[in-house]
C-alpha positions, -999 to +999 in steps of 0.1 A: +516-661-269+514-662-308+482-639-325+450-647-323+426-656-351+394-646-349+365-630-367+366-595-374+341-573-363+327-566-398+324-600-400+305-607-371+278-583-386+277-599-418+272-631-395+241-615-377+227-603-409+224-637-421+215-653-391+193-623-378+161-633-401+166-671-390+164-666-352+129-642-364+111-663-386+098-684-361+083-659-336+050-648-347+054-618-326+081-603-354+048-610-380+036-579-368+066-564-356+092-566-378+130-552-366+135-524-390+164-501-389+165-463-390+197-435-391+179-416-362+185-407-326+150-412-315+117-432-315+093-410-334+063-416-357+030-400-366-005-415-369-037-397-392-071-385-369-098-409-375-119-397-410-150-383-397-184-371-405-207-372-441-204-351-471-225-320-468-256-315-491-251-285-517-287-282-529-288-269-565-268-240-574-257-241-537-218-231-530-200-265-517-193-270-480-153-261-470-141-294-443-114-289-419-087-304-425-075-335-414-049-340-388-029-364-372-005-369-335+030-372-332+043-400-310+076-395-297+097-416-272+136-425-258+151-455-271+166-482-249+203-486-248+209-520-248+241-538-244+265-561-232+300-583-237+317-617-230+350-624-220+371-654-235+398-660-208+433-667-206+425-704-200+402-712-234+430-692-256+460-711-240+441-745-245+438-732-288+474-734-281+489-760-313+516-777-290+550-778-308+551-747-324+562-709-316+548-683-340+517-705-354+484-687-352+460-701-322+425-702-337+395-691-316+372-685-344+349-710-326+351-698-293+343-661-307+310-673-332+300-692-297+300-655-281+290-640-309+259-665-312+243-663-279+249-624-278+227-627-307+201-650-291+199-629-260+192-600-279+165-616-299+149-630-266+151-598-255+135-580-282+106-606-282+103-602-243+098-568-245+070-570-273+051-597-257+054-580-222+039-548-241+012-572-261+001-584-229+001-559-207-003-525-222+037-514-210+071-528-207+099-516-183+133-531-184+158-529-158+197-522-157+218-542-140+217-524-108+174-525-109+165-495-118+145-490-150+162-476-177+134-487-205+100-478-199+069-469-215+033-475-220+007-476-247-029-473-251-040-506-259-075-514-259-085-543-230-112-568-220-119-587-195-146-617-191-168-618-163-158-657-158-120-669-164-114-693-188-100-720-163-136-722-146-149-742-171-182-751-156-196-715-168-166-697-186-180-681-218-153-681-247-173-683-275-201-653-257-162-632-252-152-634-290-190-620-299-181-593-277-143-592-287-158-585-323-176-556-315-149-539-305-140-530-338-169-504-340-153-470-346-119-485-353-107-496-392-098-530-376-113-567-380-115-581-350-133-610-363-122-636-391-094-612-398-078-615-360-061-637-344-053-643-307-027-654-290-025-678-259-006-703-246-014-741-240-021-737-206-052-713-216-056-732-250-060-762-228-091-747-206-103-732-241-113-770-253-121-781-221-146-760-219-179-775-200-206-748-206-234-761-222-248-730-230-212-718-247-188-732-264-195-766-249-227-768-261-213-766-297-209-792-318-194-805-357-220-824-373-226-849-349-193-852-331-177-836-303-156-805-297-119-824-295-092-794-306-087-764-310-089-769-347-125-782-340-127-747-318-117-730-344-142-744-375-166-735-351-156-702-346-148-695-383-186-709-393-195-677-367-174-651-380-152-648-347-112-649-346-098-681-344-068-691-318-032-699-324-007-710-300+023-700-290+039-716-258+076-705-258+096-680-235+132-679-217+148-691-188+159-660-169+194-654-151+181-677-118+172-707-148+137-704-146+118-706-177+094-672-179+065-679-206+063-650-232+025-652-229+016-655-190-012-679-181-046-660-182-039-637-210-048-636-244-034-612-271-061-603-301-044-586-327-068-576-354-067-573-396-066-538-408-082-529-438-052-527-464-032-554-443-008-527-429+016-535-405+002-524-368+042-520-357+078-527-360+106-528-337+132-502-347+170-504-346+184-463-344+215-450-352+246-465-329+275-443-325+298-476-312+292-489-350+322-477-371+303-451-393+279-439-366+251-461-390+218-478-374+216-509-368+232-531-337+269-530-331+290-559-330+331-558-315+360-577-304+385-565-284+418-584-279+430-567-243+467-583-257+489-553-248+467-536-217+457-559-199+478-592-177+461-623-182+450-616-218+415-616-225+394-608-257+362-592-246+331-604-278+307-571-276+270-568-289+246-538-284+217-519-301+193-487-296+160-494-301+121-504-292+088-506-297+066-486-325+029-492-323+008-474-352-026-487-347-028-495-309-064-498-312-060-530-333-047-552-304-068-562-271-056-574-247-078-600-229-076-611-193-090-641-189 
């Protein structure tokens, strides 16, 4: 059979550094946690202690009072090892076959980009799935192929819960819940008010404007008219001082073909403005030793089994260490409701 064309694997990398911001700029969840790459081995990073206390008095000719200090925790935690690979076969190469030729090249650039591509997808997916899993429930744990966890963690995230869901909308209190969503920012250098937003999906976004409490949000109106959208919802809630809602209604379909939300019916994810705008996380990339040059960032391969192997197959790989950092944790709730 004559040589293969194909990308090489440098090339492949240049493709995912191009495409990479693409496949990100559309998920809100990478607003907040962005994929940053570091040369290190391990998930490590440090947060200050909450400032405390008021200055002292010093009275005339008094001496000044010495303050301790301020420190700060170190957060440390394993990365996942993430990876996997797809096999072109014998069959897809021999149809690249040009008929009526020996020694021309068979081209399979297009079968390898294909590969290439939805390793690329699936790792994006996966990297969202984790975060939103984390956003919405306070941990993540990701399974190998055999079931058992090989990623795991959790995180203190601050939580609330109404004392009426949202999808009893005779006498669910939304707009009462984001009063008392606000005042959870007491104590913590967050806004959990104009400056948040949350997160739902349509399901819940639907039993948000449906709303039929007369005493809550239902009984709310714009001028003279009614409360139609969430748009209306969210003038409302703006004239108040409360966070407004966005939503986002997109997931996967998992290996049986059913499509898993991202943001499960009955949650809501409140992630709230610090002072300065700082990020409140990123997702990290670490070091890879299957990259060339041992650098960080995900690996990408192919490798043409053309000599060891009887049918020939070339085997597109794509991988990275990595997860979650969370420096303000106290700047998300999550809200069961």
């Amino acid at each position: 059979m004559p040589d293969l064309i194909y990308p090489k694997n440098y090339e492949l990398t240049l493709i995912a550094q191009e495409l990479m911001p693409r496949l990100e700029q559309d998920r809100p969840i990478f607003q907040y946690f962005p994929t940053e790459t570091l040369d290190t081995g391990i998930l490590m990073w440090e947060q200050e202690d909450d400032w405390t206390g008021l200055q002292y008095a010093r009275g005339m000719n008094g001496q000044p009072t010495r303050i301790k200090k301020l420190g700060g925790k170190r957060f440390q935690m394993q990365p996942g090892f993430y990876g996997e690979y797809e096999f072109i076969n014998e069959e897809e190469m021999t149809m690249r076959r040009q008929f009526g030729t020996v020694n021309t090249p068979v081209n399979i650039t297009d079968l390898v980009a294909r590969s290439n591509a939805r390793l690329l997808g699936r790792e994006v997916d996966r990297k969202e799935a984790l975060l939103w899993t984390l956003m919405t429930t306070g941990t993540f744990s990701v399974q190998g192929p055999t079931g058992a966890l090989v990623h795991t963690d959790v995180f203190p995230l601050q939580t609330m819960t109404p004392t009426t869901p949202w999808s009893t909308r005779a006498t669910a209190t939304p707009l009462a819940d984001l009063q008392a969503l606000a005042l959870l920012a007491r104590g913590h250098s967050v806004n959990f008010g104009t400056g948040c937003s949350i997160w739902v999906n349509q399901t819940t976004a639907n039993n948000i404007v449906g709303n039929q409490n007369q005493n809550d949000l239902a009984g709310r109106r714009l001028g003279l008219g009614t409360t139609n959208n969430l748009r209306d919802v969210n003038t409302i809630l703006t004239g108040d001082g409360l966070a407004n809602f966005n939503v986002y209604d997109q997931g996967y379909k998992d290996e049986t073909g059913t499509f898993q939300l991202f943001i499960p019916n009955g949650k809501a994810v409140a992630i709230g403005q610090r002072p300065a705008g700082q990020r409140i996380g990123e997702y990290r990339i670490l070091r890879n030793v299957n990259n060339a040059d041992f650098s960080a960032g995900s690996y990408s391969k192919v490798i043409d089994h053309v000599d060891d192997a009887v049918p020939r197959t070339v085997e597109v790989h794509r991988g990275h260490n990595g997860g979650p950092v969370i420096y303000f944790p106290s700047a998300i709730v999550i809200m069961n409701v």
